[in-house]
C-alpha positions in Angstrom: 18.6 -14.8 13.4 20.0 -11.7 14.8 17.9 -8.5 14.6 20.4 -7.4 11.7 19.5 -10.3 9.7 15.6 -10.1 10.6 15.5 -6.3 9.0 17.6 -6.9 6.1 14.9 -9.8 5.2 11.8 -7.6 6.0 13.5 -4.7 3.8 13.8 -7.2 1.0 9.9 -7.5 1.3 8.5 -4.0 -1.0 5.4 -3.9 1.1 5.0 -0.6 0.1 1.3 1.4 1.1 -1.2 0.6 -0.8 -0.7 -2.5 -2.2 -0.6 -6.5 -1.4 1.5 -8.1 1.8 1.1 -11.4 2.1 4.9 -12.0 1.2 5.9 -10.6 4.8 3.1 -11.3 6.5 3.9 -14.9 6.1 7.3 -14.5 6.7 6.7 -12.7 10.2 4.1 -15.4 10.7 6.5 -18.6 10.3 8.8 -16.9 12.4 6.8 -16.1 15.5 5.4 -19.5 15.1 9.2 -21.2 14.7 9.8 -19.2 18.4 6.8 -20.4 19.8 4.4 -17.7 19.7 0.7 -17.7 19.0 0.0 -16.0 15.9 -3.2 -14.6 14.1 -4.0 -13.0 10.4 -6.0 -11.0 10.3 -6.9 -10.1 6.6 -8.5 -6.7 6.0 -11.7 -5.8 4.0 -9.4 -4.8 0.7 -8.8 -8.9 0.6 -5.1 -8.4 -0.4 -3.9 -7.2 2.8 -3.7 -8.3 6.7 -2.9 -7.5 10.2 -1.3 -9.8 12.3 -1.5 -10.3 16.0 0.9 -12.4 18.2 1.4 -13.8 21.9 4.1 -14.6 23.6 3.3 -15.8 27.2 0.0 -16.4 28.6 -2.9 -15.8 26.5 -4.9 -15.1 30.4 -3.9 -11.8 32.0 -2.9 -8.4 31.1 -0.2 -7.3 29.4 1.3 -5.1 27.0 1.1 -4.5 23.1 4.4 -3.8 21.2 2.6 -2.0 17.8 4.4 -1.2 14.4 3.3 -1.1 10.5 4.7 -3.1 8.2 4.0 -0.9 5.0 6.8 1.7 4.4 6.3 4.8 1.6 7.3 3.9 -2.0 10.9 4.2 -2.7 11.4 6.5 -6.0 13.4 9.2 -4.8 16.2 9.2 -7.4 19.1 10.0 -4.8 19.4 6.7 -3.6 22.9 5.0 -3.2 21.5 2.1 -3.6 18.7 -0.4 -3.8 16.2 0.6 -1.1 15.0 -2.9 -0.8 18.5 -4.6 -0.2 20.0 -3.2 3.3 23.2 -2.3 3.1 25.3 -1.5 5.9 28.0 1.5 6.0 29.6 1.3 9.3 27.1 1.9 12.2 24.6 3.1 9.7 21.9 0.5 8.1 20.0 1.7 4.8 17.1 0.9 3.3 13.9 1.7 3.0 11.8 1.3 6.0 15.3 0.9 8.1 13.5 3.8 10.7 10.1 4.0 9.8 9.6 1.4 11.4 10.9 -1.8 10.1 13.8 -1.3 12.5 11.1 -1.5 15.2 9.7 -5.1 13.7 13.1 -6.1 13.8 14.0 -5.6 18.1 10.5 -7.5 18.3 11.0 -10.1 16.3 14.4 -10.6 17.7 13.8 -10.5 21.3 10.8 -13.4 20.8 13.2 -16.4 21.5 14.5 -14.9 24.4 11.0 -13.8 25.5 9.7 -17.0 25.3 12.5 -18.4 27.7 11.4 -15.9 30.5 8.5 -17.8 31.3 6.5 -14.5 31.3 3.3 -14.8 33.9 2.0 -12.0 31.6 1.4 -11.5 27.9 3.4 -9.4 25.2 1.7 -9.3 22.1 2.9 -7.9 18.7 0.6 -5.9 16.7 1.8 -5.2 12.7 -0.3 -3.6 10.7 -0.7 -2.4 7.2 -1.3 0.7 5.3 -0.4 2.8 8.3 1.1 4.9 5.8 -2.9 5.7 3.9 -3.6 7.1 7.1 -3.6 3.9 9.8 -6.1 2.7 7.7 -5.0 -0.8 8.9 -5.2 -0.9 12.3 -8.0 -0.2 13.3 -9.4 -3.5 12.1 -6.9 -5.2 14.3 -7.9 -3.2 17.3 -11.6 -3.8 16.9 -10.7 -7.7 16.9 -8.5 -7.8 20.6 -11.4 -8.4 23.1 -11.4 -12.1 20.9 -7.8 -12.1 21.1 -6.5 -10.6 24.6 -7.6 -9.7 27.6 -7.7 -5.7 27.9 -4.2 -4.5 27.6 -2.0 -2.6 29.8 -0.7 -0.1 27.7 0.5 -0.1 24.0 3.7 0.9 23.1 3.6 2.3 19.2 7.8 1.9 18.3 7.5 4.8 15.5 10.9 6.7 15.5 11.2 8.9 18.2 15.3 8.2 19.4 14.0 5.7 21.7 12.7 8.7 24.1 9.1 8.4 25.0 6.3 10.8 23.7 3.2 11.5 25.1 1.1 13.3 22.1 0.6 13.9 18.6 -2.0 15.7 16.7 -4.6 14.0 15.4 -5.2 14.2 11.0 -8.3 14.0 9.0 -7.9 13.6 4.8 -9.9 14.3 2.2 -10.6 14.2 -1.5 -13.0 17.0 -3.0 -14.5 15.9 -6.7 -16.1 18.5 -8.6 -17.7 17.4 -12.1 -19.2 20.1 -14.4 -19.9 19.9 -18.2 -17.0 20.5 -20.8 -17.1 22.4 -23.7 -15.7 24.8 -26.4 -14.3 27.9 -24.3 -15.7 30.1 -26.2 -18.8 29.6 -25.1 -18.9 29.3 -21.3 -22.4 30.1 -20.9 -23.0 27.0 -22.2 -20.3 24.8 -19.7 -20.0 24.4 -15.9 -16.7 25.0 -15.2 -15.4 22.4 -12.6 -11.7 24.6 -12.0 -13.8 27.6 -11.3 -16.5 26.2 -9.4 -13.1 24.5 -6.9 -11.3 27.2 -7.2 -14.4 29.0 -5.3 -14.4 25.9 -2.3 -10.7 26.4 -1.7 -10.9 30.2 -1.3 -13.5 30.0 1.1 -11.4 26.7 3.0 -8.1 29.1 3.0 -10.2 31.7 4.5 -11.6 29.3 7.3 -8.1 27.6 7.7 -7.3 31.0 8.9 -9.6 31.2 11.5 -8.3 28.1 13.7 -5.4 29.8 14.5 -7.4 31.6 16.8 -7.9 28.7 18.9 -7.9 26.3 21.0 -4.8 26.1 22.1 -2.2 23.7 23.4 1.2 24.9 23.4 3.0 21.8 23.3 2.7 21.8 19.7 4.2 24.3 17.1 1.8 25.6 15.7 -0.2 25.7 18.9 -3.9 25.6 16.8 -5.3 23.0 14.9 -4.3 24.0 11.0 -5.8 23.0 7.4 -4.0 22.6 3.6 -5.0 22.0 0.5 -2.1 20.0 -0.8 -3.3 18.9 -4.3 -5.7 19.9 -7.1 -5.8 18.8 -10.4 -8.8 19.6 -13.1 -8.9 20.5 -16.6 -7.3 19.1 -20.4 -6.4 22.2 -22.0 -6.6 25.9 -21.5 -9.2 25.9 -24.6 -11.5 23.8 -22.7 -14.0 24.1 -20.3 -12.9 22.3 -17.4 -15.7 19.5 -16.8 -13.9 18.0 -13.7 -11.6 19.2 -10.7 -10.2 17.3 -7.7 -8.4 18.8 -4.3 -6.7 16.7 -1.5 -7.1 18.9 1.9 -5.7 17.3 5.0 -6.4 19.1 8.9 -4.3 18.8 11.6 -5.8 18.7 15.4 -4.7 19.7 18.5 -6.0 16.9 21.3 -9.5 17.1 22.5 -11.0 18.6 18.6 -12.1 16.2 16.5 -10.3 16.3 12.8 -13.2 15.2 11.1 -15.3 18.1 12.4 -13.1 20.6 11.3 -13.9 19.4 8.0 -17.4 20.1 8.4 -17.0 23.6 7.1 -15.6 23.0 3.6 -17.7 19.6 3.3 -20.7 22.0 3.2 -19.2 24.9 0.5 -18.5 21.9 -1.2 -21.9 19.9 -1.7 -23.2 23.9 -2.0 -22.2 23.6 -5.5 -25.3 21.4 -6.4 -27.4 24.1 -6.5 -25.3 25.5 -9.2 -25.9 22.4 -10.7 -22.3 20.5 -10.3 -21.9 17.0 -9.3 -20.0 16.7 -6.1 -18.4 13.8 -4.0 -16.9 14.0 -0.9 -14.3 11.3 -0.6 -12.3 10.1 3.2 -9.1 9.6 2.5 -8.2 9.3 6.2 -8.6 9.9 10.0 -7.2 9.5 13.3 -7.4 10.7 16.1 -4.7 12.7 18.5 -2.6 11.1 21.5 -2.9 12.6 24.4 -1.1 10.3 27.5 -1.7 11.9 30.8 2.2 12.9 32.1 1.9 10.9 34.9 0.3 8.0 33.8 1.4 4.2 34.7 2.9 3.6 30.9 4.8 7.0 30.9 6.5 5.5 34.2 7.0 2.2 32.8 8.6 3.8 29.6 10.9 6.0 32.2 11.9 3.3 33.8 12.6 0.9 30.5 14.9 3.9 28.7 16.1 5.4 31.5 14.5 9.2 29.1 11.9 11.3 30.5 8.7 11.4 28.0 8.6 14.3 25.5 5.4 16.2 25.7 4.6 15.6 22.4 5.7 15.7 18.5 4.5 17.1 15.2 3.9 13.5 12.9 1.4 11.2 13.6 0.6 7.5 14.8 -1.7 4.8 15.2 -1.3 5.6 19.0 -4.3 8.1 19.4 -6.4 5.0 17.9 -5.4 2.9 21.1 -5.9 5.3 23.2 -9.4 5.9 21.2 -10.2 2.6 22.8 -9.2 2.6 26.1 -5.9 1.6 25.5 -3.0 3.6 27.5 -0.6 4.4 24.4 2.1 6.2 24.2 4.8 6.3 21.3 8.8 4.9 21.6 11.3 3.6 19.0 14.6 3.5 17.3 15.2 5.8 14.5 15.1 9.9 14.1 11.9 10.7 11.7 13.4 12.9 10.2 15.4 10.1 8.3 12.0 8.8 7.6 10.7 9.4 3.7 14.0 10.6 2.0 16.4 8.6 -0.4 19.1 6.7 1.7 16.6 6.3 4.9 18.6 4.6 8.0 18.8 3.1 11.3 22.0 3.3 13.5 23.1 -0.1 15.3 23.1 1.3 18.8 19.6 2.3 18.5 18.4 -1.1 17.4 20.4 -2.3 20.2 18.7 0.3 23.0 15.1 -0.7 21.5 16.2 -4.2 22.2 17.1 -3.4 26.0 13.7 -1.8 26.4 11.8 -4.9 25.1 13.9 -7.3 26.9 13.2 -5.1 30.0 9.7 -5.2 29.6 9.6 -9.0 29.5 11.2 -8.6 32.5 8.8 -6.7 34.5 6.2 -9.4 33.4 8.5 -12.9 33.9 8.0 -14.6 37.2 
């Protein structure tokens, strides 16, 4: 199969965050098997839902993981030409959904197997897919905490997420949240006689807004606009009717972190104005959405190099979305990001790859199974 016919079949799979893929991950399993690969599942804790891991080459030595997610966002934007889960092709253009983020990726990999496997590589290349990378890389870090049974320590991860196929160095890293306040309902009229959940919330975001301000005082890193770690509150939803004494609220807050601040801990602050409410006598739960960490590749590191060499671009300092890179490197895994696609094409009706960039993310792999043949 040719790498156009491999993503118009993983398109066709609606693997979409969030919800079962063994449809694909068998596919992508049969495959690498057919081209002689090793291949493990690895099923996540949610039971419905795995990783996969494969080897081409030699399972002794040190080599290099080519990462990517196989979940892509749910498709319901109404502008769509067409079906998002049948790729059509206009041209140089390939749509569908997932096309850039990242099945396009999956694809190069999965097409340059066979001709990996006749390079008689004297050191590994192994393909990490993951799942729900789109909850928050919920996925992958399963998968990591499995290689030291499945590889030696590897060289240097290369995470394919769109970037134009010019190398990037960092990212911020992202912390989620879900803030549930319960109260007691009742007849408006009477409020003495409710907790109200809206109010009590509405108190918790004022004070979160007010500390969001603060981190633009620092730290800095100006390779990232903004330069400061930031914090939003991106959804809330309480209350039945205006009559009513709200007995329940909820508020989605996310942070963003500039490298070398932990995203968690800058949740810290509204964690506690939150669970302060129980001395008012609300019920309060504290929900993790997500977490990750930022990337952070030193600029002259061995990958960079490698990643100079293989696409001929210098590496961008860094970029504003996020990745399951900074969880490599978390581990002591070199990581840095490269892959076909613009993200800004990513998440919006009528997604799309272009040809020549499947074709320059097929150079790079092919190069790198180079570097590693004898």
């Amino acid at each position: 199969m040719n790498v156009e016919e491999i993503l118009a079949t993983l398109i066709a799979f609606p693997s979409v965050v969030g919800t079962p893929n063994g449809a694909i991950v068998d596919w992508i399993r049969d495959y690498c098997q057919a081209a002689g690969a090793e291949v493990t599942v690895l099923p996540g804790p949610e039971g419905d839902r795995s990783n996969l891991f494969v080897t081409i080459g030699p399972r002794e030595g040190r080599g290099y993981i080519i990462s990517g997610h196989m979940d892509v966002v749910p498709a319901d934007e109404p502008e769509w030409s067409s079906d998002p889960f049948f790729l059509r092709r206009e041209g140089g253009k390939l749509y569908g959904r997932g096309a850039t983020d990242m099945k396009g990726f999956l694809a190069c990999a999965l097409a340059a197997l066979p001709g990996l496997a006749a390079m008689n590589l004297r050191q590994p290349i192994h393909l990490a897919f993951s799942y729900d990378e789109e909850a928050g890389c919920r996925g992958v870090p399963h998968l990591i905490a499995a290689l030291p049974g499945l590889c030696e320590r590897p060289l240097g991860a290369i995470v394919g997420e769109p970037s134009r196929m010019q190398p990037v160095r960092a990212h911020k890293g992202k912390a989620a949240a879900r803030l549930e306040v319960i109260g007691r309902s009742g007849h408006s009229s009477r409020p003495d006689l409710g907790l109200n959940a809206v109010h009590a919330m509405a108190g918790v975001i004022t004070h979160a807004v007010a500390y969001s301000q603060s981190l633009a005082d620092g730290p800095f890193d100006d390779n990232f606009e903004p330069p400061y770690s930031s914090l939003q509150v991106g959804v809330i939803a309480g209350g039945q009717a205006v009559n009513i004494i709200a007995g329940h609220c909820t508020a989605d807050i996310e942070v963003r972190a500039v490298p070398g601040v932990s995203p968690s801990s800058l949740l810290e602050p509204v964690k506690a104005g939150l669970f302060a409410l129980r001395d008012s006598g609300f019920e309060v739960i504290w929900h993790e959405l997500s977490t990750y960490p930022a990337l952070a590749a030193a600029k002259g590191s061995e990958l960079a190099a490698v990643l100079t060499e293989l696409t001929g671009q210098e590496p961008l300092t860094a970029v504003s979305y996020g990745t399951e890179a900074g969880l490599y490197q978390q581990a002591g895994i070199d990581a840095i990001i490269c892959g076909p696609g613009d993200i800004g094409r990513a998440h919006r009706a009528d997604e799309y790859i272009e040809t020549g960039e499947l074709a320059a993310c097929r150079k790079m792999i092919h190069g790198l199974g180079a570097r590693l043949a004898t």
